[in-house]
N, CA, C and O of each residue as an XYZ file, in Angstrom:
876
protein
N       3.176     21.550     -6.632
C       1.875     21.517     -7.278
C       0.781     21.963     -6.318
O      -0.180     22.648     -6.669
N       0.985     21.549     -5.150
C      -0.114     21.537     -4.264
C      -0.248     23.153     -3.885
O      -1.229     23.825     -3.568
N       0.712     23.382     -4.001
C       1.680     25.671     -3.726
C       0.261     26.334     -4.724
O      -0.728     26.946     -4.320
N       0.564     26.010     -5.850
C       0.299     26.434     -6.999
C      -1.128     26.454     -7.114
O      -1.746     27.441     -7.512
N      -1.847     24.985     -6.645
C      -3.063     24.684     -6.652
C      -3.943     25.363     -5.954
O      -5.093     25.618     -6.311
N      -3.268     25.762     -4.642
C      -3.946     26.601     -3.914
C      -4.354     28.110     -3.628
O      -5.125     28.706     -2.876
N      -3.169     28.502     -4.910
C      -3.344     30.100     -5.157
C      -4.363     30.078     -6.108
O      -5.258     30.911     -5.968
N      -4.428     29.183     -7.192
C      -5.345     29.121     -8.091
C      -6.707     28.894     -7.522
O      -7.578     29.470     -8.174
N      -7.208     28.110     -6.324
C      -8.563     27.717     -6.103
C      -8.562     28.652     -4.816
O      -9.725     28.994     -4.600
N      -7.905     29.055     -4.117
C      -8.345     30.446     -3.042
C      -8.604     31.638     -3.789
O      -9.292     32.484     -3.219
N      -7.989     32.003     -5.531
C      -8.512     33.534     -6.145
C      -9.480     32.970     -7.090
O      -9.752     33.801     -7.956
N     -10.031     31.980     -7.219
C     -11.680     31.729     -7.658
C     -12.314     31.644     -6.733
O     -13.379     32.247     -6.866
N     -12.091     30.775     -5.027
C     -13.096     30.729     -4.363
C     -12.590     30.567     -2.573
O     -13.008     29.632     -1.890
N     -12.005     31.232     -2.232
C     -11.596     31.283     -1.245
C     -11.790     30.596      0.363
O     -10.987     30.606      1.296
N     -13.155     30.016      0.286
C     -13.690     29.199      0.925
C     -13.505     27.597      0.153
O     -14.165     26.665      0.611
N     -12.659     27.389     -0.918
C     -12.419     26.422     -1.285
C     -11.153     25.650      0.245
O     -10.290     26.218      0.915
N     -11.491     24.658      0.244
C      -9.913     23.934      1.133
C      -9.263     23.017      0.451
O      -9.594     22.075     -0.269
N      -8.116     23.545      0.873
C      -7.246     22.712      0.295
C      -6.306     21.949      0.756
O      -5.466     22.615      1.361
N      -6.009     20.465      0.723
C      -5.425     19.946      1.571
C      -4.051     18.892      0.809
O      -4.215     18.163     -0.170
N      -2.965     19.046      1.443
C      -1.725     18.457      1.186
C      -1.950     17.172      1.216
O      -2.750     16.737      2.044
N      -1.312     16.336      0.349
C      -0.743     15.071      1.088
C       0.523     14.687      0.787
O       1.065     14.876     -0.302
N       1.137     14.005      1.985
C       2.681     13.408      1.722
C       3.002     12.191      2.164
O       2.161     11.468      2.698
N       4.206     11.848      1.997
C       4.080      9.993      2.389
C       4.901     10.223      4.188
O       5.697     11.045      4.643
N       4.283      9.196      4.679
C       5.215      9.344      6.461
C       6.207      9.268      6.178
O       6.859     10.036      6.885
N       6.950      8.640      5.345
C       8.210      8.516      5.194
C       8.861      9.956      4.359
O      10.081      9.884      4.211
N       8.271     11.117      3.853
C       9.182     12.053      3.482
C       7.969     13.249      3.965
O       7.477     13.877      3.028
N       7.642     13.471      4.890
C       6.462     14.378      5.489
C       7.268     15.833      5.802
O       7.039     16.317      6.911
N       8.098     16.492      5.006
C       8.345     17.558      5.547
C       8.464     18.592      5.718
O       9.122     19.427      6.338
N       7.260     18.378      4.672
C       6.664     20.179      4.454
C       5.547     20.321      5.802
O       5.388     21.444      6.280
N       4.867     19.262      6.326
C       4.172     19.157      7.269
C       4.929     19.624      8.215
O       4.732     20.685      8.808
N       5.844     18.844      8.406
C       7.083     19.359      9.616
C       7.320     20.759      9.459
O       7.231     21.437     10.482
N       7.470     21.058      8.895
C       7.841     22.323      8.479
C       6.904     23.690      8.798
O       7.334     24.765      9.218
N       5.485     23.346      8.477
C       4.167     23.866      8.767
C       4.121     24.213     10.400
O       4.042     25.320     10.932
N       4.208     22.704     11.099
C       3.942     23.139     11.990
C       4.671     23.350     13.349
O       4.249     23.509     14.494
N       6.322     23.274     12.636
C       7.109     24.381     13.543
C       7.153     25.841     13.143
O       7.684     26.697     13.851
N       6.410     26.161     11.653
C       6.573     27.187     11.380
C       7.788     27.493     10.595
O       7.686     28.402      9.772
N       8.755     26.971     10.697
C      10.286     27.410      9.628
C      10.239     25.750      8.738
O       9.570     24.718      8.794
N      11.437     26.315      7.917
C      11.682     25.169      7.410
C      12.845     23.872      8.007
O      13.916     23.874      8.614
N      11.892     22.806      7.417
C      12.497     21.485      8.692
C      13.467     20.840      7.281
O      13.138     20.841      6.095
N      14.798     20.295      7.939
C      15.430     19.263      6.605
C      14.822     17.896      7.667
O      14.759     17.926      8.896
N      14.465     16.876      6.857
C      14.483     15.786      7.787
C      16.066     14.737      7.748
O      16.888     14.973      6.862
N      16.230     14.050      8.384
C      17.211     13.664      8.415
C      17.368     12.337      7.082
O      18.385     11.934      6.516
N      16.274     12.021      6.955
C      16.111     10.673      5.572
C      14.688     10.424      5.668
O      13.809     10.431      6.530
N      14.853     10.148      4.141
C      13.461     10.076      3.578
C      13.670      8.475      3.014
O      14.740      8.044      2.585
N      12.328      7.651      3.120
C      12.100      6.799      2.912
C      10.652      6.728      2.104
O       9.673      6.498      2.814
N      10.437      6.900      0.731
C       9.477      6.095      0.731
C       9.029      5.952     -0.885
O       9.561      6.789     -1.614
N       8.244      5.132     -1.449
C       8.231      4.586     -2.674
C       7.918      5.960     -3.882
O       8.252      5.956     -5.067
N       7.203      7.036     -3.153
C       6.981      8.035     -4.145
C       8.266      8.988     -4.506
O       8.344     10.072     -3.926
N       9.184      8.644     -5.364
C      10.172      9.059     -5.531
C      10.116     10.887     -5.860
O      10.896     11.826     -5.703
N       8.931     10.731     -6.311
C       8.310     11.883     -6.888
C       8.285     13.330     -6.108
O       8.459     14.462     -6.560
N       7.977     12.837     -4.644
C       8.064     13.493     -2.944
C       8.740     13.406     -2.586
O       8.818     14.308     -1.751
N       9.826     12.637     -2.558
C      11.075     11.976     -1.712
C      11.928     13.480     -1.439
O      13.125     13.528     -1.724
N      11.493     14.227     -1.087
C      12.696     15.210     -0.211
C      12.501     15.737      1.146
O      11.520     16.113      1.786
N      13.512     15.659      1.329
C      14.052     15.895      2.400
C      13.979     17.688      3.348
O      14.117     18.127      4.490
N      13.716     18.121      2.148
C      13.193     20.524      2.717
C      12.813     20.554      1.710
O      13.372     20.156      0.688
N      11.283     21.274      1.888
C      10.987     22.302      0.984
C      11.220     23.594      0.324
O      11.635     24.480      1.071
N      11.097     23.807     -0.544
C      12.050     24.653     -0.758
C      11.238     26.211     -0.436
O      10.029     26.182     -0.207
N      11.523     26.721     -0.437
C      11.541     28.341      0.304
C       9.992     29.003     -0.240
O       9.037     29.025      0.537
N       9.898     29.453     -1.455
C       8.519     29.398     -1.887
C       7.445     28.993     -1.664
O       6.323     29.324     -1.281
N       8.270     27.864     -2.122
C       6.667     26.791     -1.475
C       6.344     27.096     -0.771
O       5.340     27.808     -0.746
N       7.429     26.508      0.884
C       7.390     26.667      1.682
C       5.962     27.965      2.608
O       5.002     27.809      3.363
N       6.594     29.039      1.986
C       6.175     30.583      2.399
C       4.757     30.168      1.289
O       3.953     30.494      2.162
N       4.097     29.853      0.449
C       2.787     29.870     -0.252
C       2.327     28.766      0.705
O       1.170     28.870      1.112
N       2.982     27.830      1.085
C       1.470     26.504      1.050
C       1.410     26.642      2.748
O       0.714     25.890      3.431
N       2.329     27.824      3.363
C       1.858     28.211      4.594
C       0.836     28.759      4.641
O       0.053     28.421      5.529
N       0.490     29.738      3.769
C      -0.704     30.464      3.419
C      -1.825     30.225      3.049
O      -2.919     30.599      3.473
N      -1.468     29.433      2.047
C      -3.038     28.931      1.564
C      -3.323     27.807      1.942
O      -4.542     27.637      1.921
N      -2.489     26.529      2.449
C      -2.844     25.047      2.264
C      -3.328     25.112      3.453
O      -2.798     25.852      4.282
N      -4.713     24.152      3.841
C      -5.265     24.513      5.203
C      -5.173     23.042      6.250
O      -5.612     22.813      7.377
N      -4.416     22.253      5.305
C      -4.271     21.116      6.084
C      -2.791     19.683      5.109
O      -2.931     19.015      4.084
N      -2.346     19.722      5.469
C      -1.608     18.388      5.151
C      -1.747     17.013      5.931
O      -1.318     16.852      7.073
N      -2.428     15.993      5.148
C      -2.389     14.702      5.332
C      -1.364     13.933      5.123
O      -0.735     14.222      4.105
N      -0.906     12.901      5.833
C       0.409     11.907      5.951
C      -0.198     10.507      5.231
O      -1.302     10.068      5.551
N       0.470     10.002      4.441
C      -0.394      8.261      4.095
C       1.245      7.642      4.389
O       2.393      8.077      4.474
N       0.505      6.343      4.477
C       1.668      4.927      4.366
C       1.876      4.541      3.014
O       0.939      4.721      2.236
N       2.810      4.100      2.640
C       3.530      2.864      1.461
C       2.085      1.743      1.248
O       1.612      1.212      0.242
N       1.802      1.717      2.307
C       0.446      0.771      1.699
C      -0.732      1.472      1.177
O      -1.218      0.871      0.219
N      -1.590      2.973      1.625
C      -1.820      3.157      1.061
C      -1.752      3.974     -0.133
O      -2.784      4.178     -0.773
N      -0.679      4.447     -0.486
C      -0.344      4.709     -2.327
C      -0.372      3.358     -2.685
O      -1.294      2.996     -3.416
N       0.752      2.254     -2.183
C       0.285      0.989     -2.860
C      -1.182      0.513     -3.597
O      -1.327     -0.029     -4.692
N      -2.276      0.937     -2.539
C      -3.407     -0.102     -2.436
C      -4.191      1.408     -3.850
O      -4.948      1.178     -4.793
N      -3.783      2.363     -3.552
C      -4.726      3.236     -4.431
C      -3.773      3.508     -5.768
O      -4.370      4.406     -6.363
N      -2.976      3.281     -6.275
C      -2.247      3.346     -6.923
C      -2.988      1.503     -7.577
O      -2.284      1.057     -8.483
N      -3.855      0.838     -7.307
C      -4.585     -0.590     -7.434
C      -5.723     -0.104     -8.204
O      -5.993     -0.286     -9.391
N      -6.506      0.727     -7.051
C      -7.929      1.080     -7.451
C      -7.755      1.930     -8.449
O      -8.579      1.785     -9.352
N      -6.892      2.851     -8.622
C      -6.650      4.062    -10.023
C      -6.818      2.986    -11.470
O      -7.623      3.115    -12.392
N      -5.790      1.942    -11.286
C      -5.774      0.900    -12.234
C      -6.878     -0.012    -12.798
O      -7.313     -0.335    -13.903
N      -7.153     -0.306    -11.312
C      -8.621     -1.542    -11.413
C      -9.792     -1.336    -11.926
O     -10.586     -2.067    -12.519
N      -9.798      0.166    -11.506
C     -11.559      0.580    -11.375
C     -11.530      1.923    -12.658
O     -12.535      2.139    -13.335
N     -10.553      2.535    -12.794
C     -10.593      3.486    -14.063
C      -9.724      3.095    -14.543
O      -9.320      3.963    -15.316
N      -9.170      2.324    -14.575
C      -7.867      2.021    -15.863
C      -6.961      3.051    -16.333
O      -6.593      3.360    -17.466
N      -6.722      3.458    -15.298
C      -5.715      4.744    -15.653
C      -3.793      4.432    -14.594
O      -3.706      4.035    -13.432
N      -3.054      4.652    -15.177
C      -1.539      4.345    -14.492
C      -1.140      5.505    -14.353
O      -0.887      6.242    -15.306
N      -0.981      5.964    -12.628
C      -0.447      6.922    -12.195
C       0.901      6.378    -11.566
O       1.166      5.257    -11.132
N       1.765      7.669    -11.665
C       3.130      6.990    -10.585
C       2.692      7.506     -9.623
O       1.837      8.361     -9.390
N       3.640      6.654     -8.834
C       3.346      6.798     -6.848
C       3.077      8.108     -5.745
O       2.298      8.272     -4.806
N       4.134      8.929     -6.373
C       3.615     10.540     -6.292
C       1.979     11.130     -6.445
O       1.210     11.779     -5.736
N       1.950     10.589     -7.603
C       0.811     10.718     -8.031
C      -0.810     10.600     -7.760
O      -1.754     11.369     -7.935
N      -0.683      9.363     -7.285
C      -1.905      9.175     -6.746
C      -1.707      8.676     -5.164
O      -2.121      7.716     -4.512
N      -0.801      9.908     -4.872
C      -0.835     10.201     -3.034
C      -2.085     10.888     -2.585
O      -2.676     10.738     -1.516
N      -2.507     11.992     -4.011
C      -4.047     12.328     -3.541
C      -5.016     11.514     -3.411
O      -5.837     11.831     -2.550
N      -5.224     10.453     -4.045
C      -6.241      9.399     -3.807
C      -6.006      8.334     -2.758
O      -6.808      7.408     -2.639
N      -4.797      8.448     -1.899
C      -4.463      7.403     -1.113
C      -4.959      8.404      0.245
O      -5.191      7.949      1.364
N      -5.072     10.039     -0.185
C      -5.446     10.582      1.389
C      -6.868     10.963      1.590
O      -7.396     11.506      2.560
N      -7.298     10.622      0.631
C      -8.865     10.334      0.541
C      -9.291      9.457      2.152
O     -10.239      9.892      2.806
N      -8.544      8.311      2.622
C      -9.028      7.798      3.748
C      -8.801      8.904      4.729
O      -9.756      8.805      5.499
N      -8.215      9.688      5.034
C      -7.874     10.639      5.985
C      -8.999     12.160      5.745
O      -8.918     13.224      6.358
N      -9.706     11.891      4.973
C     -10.766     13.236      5.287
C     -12.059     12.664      5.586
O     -12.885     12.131      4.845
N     -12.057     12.944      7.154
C     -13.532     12.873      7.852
C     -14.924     13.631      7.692
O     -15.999     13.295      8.189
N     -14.690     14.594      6.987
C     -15.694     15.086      6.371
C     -16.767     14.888      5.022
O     -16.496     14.908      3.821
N     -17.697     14.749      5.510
C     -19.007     13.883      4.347
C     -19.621     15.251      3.797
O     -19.342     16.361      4.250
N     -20.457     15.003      2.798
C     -21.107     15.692      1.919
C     -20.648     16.771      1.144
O     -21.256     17.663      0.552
N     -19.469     16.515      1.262
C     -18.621     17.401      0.547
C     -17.595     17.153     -0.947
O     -16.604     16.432     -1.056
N     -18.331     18.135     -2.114
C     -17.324     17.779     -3.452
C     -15.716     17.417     -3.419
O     -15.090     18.172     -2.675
N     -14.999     16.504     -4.019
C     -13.474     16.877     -3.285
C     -12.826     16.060     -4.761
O     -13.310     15.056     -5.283
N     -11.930     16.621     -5.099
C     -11.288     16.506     -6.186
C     -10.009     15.924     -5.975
O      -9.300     16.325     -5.052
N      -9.603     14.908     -6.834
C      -8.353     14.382     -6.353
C      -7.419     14.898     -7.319
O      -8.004     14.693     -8.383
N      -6.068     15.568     -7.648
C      -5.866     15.523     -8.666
C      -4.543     14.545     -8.777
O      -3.491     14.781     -8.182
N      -4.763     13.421     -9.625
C      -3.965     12.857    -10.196
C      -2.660     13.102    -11.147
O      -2.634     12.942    -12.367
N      -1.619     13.511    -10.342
C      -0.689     13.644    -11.937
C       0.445     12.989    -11.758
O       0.880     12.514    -10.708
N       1.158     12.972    -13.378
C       2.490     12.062    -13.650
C       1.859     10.482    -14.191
O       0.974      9.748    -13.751
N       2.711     10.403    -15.249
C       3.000      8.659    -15.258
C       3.932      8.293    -15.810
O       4.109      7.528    -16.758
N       4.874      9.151    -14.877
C       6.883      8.547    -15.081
C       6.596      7.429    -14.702
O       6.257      7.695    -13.549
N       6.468      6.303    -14.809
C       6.337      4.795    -14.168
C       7.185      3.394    -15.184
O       6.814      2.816    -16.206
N       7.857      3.314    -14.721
C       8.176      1.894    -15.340
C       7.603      0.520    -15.266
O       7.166      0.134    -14.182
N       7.561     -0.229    -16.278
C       6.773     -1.671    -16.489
C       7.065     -2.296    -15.423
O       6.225     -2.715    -14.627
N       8.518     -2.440    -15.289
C       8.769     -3.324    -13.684
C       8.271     -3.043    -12.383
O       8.040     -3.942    -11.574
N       8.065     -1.636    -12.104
C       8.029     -1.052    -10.761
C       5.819     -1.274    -10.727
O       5.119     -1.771     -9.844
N       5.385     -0.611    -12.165
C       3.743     -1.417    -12.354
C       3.814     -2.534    -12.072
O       2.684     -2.826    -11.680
N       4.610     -3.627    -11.997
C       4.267     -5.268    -11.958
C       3.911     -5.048    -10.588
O       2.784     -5.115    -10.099
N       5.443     -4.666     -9.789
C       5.423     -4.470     -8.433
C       4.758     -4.213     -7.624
O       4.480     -4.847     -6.606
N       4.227     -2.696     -8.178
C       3.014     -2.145     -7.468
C       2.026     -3.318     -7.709
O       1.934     -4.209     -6.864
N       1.282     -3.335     -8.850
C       0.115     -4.602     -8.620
C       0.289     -5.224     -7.739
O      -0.612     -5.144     -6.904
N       1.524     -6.213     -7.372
C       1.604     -7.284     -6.692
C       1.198     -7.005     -5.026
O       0.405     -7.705     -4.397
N       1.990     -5.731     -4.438
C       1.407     -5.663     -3.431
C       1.048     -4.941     -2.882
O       1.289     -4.653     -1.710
N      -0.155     -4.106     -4.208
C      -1.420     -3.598     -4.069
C      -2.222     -4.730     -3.857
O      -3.200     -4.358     -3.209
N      -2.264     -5.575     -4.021
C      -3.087     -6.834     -3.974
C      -3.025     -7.819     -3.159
O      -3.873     -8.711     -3.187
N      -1.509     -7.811     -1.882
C      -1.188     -8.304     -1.088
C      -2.150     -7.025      0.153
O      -2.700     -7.555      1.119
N      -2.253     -5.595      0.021
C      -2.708     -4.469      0.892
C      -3.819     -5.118      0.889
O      -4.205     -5.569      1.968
N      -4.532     -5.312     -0.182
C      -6.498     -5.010     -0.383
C      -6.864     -6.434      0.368
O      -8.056     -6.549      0.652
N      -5.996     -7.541      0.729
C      -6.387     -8.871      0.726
C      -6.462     -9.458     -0.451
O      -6.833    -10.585     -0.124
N      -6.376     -9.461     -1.448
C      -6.737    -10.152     -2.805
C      -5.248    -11.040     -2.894
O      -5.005    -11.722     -3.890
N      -4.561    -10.974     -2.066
C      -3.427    -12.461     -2.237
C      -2.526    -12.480     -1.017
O      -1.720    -11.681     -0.540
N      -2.948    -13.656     -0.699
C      -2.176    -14.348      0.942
C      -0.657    -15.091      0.668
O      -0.444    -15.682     -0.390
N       0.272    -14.999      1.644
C       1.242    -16.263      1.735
C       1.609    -16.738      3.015
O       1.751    -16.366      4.180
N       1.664    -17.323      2.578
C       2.227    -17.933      3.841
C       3.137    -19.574      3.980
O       2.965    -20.519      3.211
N       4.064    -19.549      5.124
C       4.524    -21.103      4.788
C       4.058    -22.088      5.726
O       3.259    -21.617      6.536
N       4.332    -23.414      5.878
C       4.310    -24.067      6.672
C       4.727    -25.605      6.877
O       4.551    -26.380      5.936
N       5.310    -26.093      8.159
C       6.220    -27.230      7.430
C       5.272    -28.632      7.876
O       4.347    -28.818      8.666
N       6.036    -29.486      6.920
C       5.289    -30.708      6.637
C       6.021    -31.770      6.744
O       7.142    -31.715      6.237
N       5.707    -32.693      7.247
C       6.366    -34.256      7.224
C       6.726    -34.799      5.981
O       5.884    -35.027      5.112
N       8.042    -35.043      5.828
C       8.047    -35.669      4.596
C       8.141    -36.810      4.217
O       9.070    -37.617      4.177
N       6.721    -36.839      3.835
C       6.172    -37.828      3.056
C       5.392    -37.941      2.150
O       4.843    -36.894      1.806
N       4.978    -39.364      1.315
C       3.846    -39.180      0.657
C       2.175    -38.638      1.100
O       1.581    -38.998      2.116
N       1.590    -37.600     -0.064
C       0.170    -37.405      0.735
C      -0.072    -36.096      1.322
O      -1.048    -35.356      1.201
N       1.387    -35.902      2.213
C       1.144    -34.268      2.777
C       0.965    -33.122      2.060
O       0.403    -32.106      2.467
N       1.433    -33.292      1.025
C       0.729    -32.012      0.033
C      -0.750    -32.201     -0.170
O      -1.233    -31.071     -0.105
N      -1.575    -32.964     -0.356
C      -2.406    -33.234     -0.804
C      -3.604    -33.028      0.115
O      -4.787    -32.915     -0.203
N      -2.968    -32.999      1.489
C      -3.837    -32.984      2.853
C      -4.429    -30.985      2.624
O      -5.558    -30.508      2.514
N      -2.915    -30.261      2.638
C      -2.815    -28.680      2.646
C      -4.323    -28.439      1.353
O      -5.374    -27.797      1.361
N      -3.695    -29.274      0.483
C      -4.823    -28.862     -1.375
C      -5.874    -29.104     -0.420
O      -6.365    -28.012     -0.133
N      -6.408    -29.983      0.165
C      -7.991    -30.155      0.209
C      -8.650    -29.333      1.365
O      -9.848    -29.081      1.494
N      -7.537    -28.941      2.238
C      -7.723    -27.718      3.232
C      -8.022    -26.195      2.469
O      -8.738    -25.353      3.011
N      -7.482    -26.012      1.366
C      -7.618    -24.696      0.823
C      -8.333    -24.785     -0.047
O      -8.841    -23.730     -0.427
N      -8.761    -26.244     -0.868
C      -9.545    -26.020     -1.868
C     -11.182    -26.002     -0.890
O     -12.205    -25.579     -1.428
N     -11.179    -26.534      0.589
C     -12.527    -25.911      0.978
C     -12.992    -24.504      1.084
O     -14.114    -23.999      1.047
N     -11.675    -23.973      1.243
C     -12.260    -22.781      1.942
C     -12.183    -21.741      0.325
O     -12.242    -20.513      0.379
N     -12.061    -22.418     -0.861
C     -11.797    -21.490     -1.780
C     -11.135    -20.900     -2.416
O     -11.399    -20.161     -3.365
N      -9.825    -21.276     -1.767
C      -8.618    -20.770     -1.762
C      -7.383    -20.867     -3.080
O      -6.357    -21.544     -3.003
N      -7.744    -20.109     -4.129
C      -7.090    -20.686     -5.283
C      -5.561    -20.335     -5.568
O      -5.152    -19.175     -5.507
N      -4.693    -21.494     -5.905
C      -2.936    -21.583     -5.284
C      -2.541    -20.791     -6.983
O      -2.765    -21.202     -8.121
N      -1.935    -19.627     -6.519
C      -1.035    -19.128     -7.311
C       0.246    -19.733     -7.368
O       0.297    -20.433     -8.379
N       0.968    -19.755     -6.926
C       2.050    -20.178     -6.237
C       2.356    -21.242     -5.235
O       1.566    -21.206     -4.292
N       3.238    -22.153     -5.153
C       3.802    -23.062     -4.333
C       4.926    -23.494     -4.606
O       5.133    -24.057     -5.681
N       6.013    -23.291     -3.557
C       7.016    -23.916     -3.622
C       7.328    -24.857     -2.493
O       7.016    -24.605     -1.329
N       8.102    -26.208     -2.961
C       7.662    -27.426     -1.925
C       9.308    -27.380     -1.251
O       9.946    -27.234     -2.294
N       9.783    -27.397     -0.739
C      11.323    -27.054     -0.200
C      12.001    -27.536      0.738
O      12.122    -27.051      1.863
N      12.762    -29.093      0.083
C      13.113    -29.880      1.692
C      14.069    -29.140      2.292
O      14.178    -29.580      3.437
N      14.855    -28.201      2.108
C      15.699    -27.681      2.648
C      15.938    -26.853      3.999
O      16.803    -26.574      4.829
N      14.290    -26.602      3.590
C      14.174    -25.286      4.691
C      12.957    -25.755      5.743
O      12.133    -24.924      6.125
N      12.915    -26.968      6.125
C      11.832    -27.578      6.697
C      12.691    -27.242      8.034
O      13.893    -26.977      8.062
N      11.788    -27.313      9.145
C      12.173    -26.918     11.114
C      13.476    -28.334     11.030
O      14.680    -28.100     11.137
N      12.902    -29.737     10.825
C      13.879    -30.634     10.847
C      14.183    -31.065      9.736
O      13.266    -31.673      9.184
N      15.874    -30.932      8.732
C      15.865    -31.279      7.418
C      15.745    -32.322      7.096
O      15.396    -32.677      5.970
N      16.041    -33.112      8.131
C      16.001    -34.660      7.713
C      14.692    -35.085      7.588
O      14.290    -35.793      6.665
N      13.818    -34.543      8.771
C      12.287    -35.315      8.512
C      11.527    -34.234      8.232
O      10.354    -34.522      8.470
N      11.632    -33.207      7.867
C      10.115    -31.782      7.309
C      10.582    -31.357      6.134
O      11.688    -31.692      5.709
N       9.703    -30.515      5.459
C       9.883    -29.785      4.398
C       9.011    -28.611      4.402
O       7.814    -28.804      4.616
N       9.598    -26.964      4.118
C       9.143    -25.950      3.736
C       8.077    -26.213      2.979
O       8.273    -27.168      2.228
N       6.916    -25.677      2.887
C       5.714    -25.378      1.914
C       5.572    -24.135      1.920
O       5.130    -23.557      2.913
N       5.896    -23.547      0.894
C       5.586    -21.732      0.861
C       4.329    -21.589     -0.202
O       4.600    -22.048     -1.312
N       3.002    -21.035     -0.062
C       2.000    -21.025     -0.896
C       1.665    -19.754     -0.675
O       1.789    -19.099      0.360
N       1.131    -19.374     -1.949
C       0.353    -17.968     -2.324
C      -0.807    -18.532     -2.787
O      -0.767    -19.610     -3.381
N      -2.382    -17.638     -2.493
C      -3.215    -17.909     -2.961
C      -3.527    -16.771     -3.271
O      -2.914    -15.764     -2.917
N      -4.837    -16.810     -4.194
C      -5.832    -15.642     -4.395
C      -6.802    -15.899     -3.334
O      -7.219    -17.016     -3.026
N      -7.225    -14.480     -2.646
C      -8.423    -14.474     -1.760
C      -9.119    -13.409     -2.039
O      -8.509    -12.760     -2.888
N     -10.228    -12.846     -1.698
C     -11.564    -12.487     -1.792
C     -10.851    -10.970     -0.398
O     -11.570     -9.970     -0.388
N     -10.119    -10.944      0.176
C     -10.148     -9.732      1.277
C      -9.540    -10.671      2.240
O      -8.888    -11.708      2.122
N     -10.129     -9.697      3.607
C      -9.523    -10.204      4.681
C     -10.642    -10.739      5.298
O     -10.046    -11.061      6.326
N     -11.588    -11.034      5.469
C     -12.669    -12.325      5.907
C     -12.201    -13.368      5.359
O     -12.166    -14.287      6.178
N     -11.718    -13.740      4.073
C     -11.520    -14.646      3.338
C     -10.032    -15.279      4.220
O      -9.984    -16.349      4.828
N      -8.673    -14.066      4.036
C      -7.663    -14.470      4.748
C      -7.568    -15.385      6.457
O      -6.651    -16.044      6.947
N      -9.035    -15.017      7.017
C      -9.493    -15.610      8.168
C      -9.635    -16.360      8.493
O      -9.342    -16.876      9.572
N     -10.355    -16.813      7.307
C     -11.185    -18.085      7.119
C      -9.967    -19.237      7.188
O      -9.483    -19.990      8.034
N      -9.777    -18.915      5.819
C      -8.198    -19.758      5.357
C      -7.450    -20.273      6.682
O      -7.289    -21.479      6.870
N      -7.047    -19.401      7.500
C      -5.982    -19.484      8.755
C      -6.784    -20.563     10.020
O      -6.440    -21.448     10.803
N      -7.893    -19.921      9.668
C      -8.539    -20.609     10.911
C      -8.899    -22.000     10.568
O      -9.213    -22.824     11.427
N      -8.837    -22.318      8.964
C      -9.166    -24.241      8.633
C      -7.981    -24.645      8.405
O      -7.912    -25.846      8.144
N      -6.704    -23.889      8.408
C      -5.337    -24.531      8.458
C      -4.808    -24.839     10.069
O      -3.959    -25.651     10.437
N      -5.624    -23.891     10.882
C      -5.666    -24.110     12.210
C      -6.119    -25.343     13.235
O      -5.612    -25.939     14.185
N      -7.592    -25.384     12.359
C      -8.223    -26.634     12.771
C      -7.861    -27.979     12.392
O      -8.182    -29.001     12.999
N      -6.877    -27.867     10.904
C      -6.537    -29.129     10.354
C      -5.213    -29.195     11.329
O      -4.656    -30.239     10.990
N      -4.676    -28.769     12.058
C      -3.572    -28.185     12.848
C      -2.247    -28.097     12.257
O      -1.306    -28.837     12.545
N      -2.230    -27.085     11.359
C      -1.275    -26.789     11.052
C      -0.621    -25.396     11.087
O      -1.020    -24.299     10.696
N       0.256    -25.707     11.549
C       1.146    -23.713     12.013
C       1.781    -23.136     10.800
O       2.880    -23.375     10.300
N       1.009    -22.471     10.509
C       1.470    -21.234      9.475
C       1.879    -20.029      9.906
O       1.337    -19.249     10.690
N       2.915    -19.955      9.299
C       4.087    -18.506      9.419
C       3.218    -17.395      8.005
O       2.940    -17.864      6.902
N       3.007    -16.304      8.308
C       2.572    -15.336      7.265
C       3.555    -15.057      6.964
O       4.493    -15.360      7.702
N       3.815    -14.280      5.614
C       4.834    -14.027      4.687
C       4.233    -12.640      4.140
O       4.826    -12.015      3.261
C-alpha cells in the first residue's frame, strides 16, 4: 500500500513525503532499504498480522526504494495504545496493520506540517478487539495490577481497600489467593486491578502502598 501510495502522491505533488511504517518486530522492508537489496529476516514477531513478513517482495521492494523517503519502526505498544485512541476518540475499529500509521505519528519530529494517516482494513475479530482494549488501556495508564502478599487474617483486605480508596483507585478486579502467598501457611496472594487516570495516578497509588508498607510486585 505504502508502494502504491507513493507513486500516486509523488505524480500529483512530488514534494509530497512519504513515510513507511512497520512494527520492530517485522521491519524488513526498512532492512532492506538500507542495505539496499532485499533482506529475509530470520522471524517475525508481532501483533500486526497484516505486516508480519519476513521479505518484501521485489516490486515493492524496487518502488518504495524510490519514492518512500523514510520508514518508521513502532512497538506492540504503540499499535496497541493507537489502535485505543482510533476507537476512543473516533469510534472507528481498525486492525493492527492498520492503524500502524497512527501509531508512527509519535516518530515524526516535524511541526507545522499537514500529514495524513491512512487507516485501512478491519479484518479484526471480537476476541482479539476485547484484547486489544485491554492492553491498550494497560499502555495509556488507564489500568494498573499488581500483587501483593498479606497476613492471613481478619481485616487485611480491608487495610489494602482504604489505601486505594484514598488515592482513588477504583478495583476492577481482585483475586484473594491463599495459595500463592511468600509463606502458605501464614500469607496470602492479593492480585488487584484498578482503573487509573495515567501514570501520575499509577505513582501515586505505589507510593501510598509504599508508605502503608506494603511490597507490591507489578503485573
Amino acid at each position: 500500500m505504502a508502494a502504491g501510495v507513493a507513486i500516486a502522491a509523488k505524480r500529483y505533488n512530488p514534494n509530497i513525503k512519504v513515510i513507511g511504517v512497520e512494527p520492530e518486530g517485522a521491519m524488513c522492508m526498512k532492512a532492506s532499504i538500507e542495505k539496499g537489496e532485499l533482506v529475509c529476516l530470520d522471524n517475525v514477531r508481532t501483533i500486526a498480522d497484516g505486516v508480519a513478513v519476513k521479505q518484501p517482495g521485489d516490486i515493492t521492494f524496487s518502488i518504495a526504494r524510490e519514492y518512500i523517503d523514510d520508514i518508521v519502526t513502532v512497538s506492540e505498544f504503540d499499535i496497541m495504545e493507537s489502535f485505543l485512541v482510533l476507537l476512543d476518540k473516533h469510534k472507528l475499529i481498525g486492525e493492527n496493520a492498520g492503524v500502524a500509521s497512527l501509531a508512527g505519528l509519535k516518530k515524526i519530529k516535524e511541526k507545522g506540517k499537514n500529514i495524513v494517516c491512512i487507516v485501512s482494513g478491519g479484518n479484526i475479530d471480537v476476541l482479539t478487539v476485547a484484547g486489544m482494549i485491554d492492553r491498550g488501556l494497560v499502555s495509556r495508564g488507564r489500568i494498573f495490577s499488581f500483587t501483593l502478599d498479606l497476613p492471613d487474617k481478619p481485616g487485611e483486605l480491608l487495610k489494602v481497600s482504604e489505601v486505594l480508596a484514598r488515592v482513588g483507585a477504583n478495583v476492577i478486579k481482585l483475586n484473594h489467593n491463599r495459595l500463592k502467598g511468600m509463606d502458605r501457611f501464614m500469607d496470602v496472594q492479593l492480585e488487584v486491578t484498578v482503573e487509573t487516570n495515567g501514570y501520575k495516578h499509577i505513582n501515586r497509588i505505589i507510593d501510598e502502598l509504599e508508605k502503608s508498607k506494603y511490597e507490591i510486585t507489578i503485573i
